[in-house]
N, C-alpha and C positions, 0 to 999 in steps of 0.2 A: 749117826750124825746128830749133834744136837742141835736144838734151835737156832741156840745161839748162832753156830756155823752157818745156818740155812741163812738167816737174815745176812751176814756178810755177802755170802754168796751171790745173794737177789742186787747188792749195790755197786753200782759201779758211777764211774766219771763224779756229775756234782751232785748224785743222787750220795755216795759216799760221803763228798765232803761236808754235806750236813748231815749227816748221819754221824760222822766225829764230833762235829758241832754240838749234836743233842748230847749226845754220851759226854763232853766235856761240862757241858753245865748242871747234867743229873746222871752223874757216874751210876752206872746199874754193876749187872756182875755176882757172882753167887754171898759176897755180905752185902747188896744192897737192900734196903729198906723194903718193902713191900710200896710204901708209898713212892719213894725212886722209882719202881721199876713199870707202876703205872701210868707216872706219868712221861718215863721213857716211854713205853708201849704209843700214848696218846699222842704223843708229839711225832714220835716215827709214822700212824696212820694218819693224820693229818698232814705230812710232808707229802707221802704216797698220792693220795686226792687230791694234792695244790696241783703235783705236777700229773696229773693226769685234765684237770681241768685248768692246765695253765691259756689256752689256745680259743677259751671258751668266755665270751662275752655274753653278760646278763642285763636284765632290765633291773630296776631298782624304783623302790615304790615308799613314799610318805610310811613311816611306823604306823600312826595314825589318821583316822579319817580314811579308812582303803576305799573310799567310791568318791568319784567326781565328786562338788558340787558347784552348781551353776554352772553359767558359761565358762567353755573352756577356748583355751588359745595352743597354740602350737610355736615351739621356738627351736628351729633347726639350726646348730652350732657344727657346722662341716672342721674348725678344727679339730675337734674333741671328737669328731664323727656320733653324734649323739643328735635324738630327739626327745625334749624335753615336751610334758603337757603340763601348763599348769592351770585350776580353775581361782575361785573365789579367793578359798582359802590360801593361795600362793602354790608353790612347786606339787606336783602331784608325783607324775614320775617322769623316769629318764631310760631310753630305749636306744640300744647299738645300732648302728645307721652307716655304711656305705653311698656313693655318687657315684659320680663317672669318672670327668679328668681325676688324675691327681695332683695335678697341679692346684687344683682346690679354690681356684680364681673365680673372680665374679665371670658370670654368660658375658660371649662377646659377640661370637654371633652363630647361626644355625649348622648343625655339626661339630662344634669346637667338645662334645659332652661334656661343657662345665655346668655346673648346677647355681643355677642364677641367685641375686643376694638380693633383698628386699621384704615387703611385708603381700601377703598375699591372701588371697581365701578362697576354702574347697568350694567347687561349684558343681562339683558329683560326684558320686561314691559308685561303684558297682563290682562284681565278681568278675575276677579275671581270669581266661582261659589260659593266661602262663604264669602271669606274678602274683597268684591265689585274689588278691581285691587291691581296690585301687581306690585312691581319692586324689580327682583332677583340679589341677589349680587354675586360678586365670592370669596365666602367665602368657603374653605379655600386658602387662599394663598401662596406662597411659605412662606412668612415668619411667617405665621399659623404655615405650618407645620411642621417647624423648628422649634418656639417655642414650641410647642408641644411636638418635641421627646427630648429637653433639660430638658421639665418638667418631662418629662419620665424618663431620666434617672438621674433626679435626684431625686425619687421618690414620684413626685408633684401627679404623677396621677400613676394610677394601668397599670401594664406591660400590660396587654392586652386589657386596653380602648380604642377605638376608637375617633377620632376627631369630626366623625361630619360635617355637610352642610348643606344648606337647608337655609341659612340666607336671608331675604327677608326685605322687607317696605311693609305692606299692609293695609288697611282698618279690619276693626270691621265687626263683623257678622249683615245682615240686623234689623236696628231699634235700636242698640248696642253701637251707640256714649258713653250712659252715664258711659260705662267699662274705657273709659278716664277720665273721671270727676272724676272718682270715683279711677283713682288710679289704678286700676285691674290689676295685673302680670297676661297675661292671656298666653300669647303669648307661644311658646315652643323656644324662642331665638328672636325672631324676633320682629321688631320695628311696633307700630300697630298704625297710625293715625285714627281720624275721618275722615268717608267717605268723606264726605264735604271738608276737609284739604289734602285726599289722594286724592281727583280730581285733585285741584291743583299742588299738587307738581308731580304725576303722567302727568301732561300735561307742567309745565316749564321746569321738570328732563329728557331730553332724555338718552337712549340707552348709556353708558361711563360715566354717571357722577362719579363724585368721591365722596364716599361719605367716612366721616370720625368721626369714632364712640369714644366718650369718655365716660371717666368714669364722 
């Protein structure tokens, strides 16, 4: 069997129809070029790799300047599902981020797992026995709980619901990255990076940053 045959063999569905695709725009074949047939070659293993890592969400980091400087801020974008850090010199990086509801609504009241919207700051950091580390927020705020009993009394929420706490940043359950990849409301409010992604921001984020949660 020749190669050639082995590579048909390996394609099927829409792994195929770009595989046509490539072949149409740098025909290969026993008179192609030597340059043709490498950059069929290159283009067919870069297909292979997209879709093996189609399912797989990354962080993304400044070209230049790779270390913080000065104070840094935190901006949590629940549409985008993303946490951005930025310092001094403006955007630093941006890190794949799951919550809870998905409904993706602002907190309304205690239990509803929506991940509340406003500007906030860590008030502790410490190692966590399930979601690898953690940095606690101080949620609620005064002006939490001010919009709260506004909602209240204007019958947004039940006279006798509660507001609710407990908002945090932490890591995934050991082995559990792919709960991000894949999108997973798992959280009960709370913003959940990969461990790998909450190392880092867990070590440029001290103690007061601000962090500032959107819709």
């Amino acid at each position: 069997m020749t190669p050639r045959v082995k590579v048909r063999k390996m394609l099927s569905g829409e792994n195929k129809s770009i595989f046509r695709t490539i072949v149409d725009v740098c025909p290969g074949g026993r008179g192609a070029s030597g340059a043709s047939r490498l950059i069929l070659g290159s283009l067919f293993i870069f297909t292979l790799f997209s879709f093996r890592d189609a399912h797989h969400r990354s962080s993304s980091k400044r070209f230049f300047h790779h270390t913080v400087d000065g104070d840094v801020y935190i901006v949590v974008i629940k549409s985008n599902f993303e946490l951005q850090v930025y310092d001094k010199d403006g955007w630093y990086a941006t890190y794949p981020a799951v919550f809870g509801s998905k409904s993706l609504d602002d907190k309304m009241v205690q239990g509803d797992r929506k991940t509340p919207e406003g500007t906030f700051h860590i008030v502790s950091k410490r190692p966590h026995e399930k979601w690898h580390e953690i940095m606690d927020l101080d949620y609620p705020t005064p002006v939490d709980i001010e919009k709260f009993n506004e909602r209240k009394a204007q019958g947004l929420v039940p006279k006798n619901a509660k507001l609710g706490d407990g908002i945090a940043i932490h890591g995934t359950w050991p082995h559990d990255d792919h709960a991000v990849d894949a999108y997973q409301m798992w959280t009960n409010g709370c913003v959940s990076l990969k461990n790998e992604d909450m190392e880092e921001v867990y070590r440029i984020a001290p103690v007061g940053t601000k962090v500032i949660i959107q819709h």
